[in-house]
C-alpha positions, 0 to 999 in steps of 0.5 A: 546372261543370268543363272538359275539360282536352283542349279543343283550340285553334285553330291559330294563323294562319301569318304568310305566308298574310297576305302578299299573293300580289304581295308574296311575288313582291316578296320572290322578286325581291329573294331571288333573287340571294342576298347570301351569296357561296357562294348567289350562286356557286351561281347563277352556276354553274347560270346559265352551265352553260345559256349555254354555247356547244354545238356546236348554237350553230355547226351552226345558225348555219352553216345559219341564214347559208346560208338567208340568203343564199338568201333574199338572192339571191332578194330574198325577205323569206320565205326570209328568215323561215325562215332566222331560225328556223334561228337558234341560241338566243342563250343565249350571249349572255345568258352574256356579259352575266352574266359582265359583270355578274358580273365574271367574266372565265372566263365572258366568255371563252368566250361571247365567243367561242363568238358570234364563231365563230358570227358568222363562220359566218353572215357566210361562208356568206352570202359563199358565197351571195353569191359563187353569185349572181354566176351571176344578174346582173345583178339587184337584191337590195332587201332586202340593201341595207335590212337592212344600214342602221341604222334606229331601229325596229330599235333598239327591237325589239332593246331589247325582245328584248334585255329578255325573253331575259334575263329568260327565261332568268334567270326560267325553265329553259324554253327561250326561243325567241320573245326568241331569234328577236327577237335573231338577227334583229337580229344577223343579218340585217346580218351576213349582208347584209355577208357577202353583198355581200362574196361578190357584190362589192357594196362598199355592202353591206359595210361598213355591215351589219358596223358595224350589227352591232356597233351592235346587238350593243352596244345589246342589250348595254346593255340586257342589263346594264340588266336583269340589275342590275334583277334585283339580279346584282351582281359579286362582287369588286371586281375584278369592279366594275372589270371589269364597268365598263370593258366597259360603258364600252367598249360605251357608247362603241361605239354612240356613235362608231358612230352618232354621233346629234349630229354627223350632216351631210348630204353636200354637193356639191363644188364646181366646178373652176377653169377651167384657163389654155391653155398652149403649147410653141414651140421657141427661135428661138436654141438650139431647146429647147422654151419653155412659154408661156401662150396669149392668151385669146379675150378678149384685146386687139389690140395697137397697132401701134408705128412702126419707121421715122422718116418723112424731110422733103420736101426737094427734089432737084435732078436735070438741072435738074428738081426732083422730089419725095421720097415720105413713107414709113411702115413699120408692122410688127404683131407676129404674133398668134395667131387663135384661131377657135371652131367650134360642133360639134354636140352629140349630142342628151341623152336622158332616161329614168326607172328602172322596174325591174320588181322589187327597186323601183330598179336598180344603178349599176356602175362598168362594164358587170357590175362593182361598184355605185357608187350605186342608184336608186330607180324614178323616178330621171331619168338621163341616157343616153350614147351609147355602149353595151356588150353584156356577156353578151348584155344590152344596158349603156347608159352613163348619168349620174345625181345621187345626193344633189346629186352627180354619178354616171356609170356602166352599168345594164342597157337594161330598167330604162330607161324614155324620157320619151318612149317610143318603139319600140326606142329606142337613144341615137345622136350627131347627125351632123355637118353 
């Protein structure tokens, strides 16, 4: 019996198809970033043509910072939203993390500053905005003063927004808006919060929104780079190590000194002032030039009096034969003093009342009647009211003294966030006479 010499054979079995599906994803992660300079130049190119700055980036943010400070000016957490989804796609910042991992500073340069142009645009029209709603006051703005704090919460949804946008935009050439919204967000709700009380003149606001910027924009950074050396991106020279060390370095630094979570102490009261010593001005009996002299104090003591005259014996004189008597004298001279008198004044009678702002949830303390804020007080707070009032554009200021963290505050709030502990009808603080 003889064979066929055309027997066909079998195919042999390709060596990928007995790869897993999770270890060829395994393979893709670690070929992706190719070890060859002229494969990773490639990459890095086609990366950075997607993140660099457009003119989309600045005509969004200049509408993105104008909703914003309506949103603010409204104290609407909505309008805030919307304005948020104006935002640009932050791709420019995932170029300035790659030019950092990269070391390549041609790339930095330009996202760098492509981002701060647009961090000016959002800060001044939120300052615009800010400088409209001094038209409306007096009013409470609740939302500008929690969004421009630092707060740990926020911190972990800028990490994870950080994470996806790199991720996305690294792994996919679709746009990633939703890890775009996560990081704008983050980075301008305090800019514009800043923005806003510069414009408004609420100095709180400033400074403390601008330096939770910077926080976020560097703890977004960290964790940009954190990932990107996941994904196996790596300089390309080794001035591109020292390059992308020293920025991180910088960044690291940044947040550190900016939030400082070692060495944070409460604010403690200051203490009290000595009691100062009275002091009179009299004029020199011999040439008539004014004398400083301290006053005696009402605890001082009477001096003794002191003899001036020696008292002569009791000697009898004769006189036409009779003997008469000579009378003892004494002269006693007290030194002048002075009488010091206290008289008790009444005092007007202290009024208390509570804040109960109707919205906003507290009210503004400002250093006068229509000026800056000095302090806020959340509803419950107790002051104390002064007598004196001011009627600044037809609404009544009353004159009130607070405590905010164990110190003493003085200044003016509006008479309709008041509320007495004892309420009474159309209640105006006023001095007690004076019998």
């Amino acid at each position: 019996m003889t064979l066929p010499d055309d027997i066909t054979q079998p195919p042999a079995p390709d060596p990928e198809s007995r790869i897993s599906a999770r270890a060829r994803r395994r393979r893709a992660r670690r070929t992706f970033f190719p070890k060859d300079a002229q494969g990773r130049a490639a990459i890095l190119s086609k990366l950075a043509k997607r993140a660099y700055p457009s003119y989309e980036l600045f005509i969004f943010s200049l509408l993105c910072g104008a909703v914003l400070g309506v949103g603010y000016i409204f104290d609407s957490y909505g309008v805030l939203l919307l304005g948020i989804l104006f935002a640009p796609l932050m791709v420019p910042w995932v170029g300035l993390v790659l030019s950092v991992i990269s070391g390549t500073p041609r790339l930095f340069v330009p996202t760098f500053a492509g981002l701060l142009i647009s961090a000016m645009l959002v800060f001044g029209a939120s300052a615009l905005a800010g400088l409209a709603s001094r038209l409306i006051l007096p009013h409470t703005f609740n939302a500008a003063f929690t969004l421009s704090r630092l707060w740990w919460p926020d911190l972990t949804v800028m990490a994870l927004g950080a994470i996806l946008l790199t991720i996305s935009f690294v792994r996919s050439e679709s746009k990633p808006y939703l890890p775009s919204v996560l990081v704008a967000y983050e980075l301008f709700m305090p800019l514009s919060a800043s923005g806003f009380g510069v414009g408004n003149g609420i100095g709180d606001l400033w400074p403390h929104g601008v330096l939770v910027f910077v926080v976020h924009l560097a703890w977004a950074t960290i964790f940009g780079l954190i990932t990107l050396a996941v994904l196996r991106f790596r300089p390309l020279t080794g001035a591109g190590y020292i390059f992308a060390l020293g920025i991180f370095t910088i960044v690291i630094v940044t947040v550190f000194q900016l939030t400082d979570p070692f060495n944070s102490q409460p604010i403690e009261p200051t203490d009290a002032a000595a009691i100062p010593v009275a002091t009179g001005t009299f004029k020199s009996a011999s040439n008539g030039d004014p004398v400083s002299a301290a006053l005696p104090s009402s605890t001082s003591s009477l001096p003794r009096p002191t003899e001036t005259g020696s008292a002569p014996k009791t000697t009898p004189e004769e006189s036409d034969g009779t003997i008469t008597a000579v009378p003892l004298t004494l002269d006693v001279t007290l030194p002048v003093t002075e009488t010091r008198t206290s008289t008790l004044a009444p005092e007007p009678t202290p009024i208390y009342a509570f804040i109960r702002a109707r919205e906003g949830g507290g009210a503004y303390i400002r250093k006068e009647p229509g000026g800056n804020v000095i302090a806020t007080l959340d509803n419950g707070s107790i002051v104390q009211v002064l007598p004196d009032t001011q009627d600044y554009n037809g609404i009544l200021w009353m004159h009130i003294v607070a405590t905010r963290n164990d110190i003493r505050v003085e200044g003016w709030t509006i008479q309709s966030v008041l509320e007495t502990a004892t309420p009474v009808p159309n209640w105006e603080p006023s001095e007690t006479p004076a019998p």
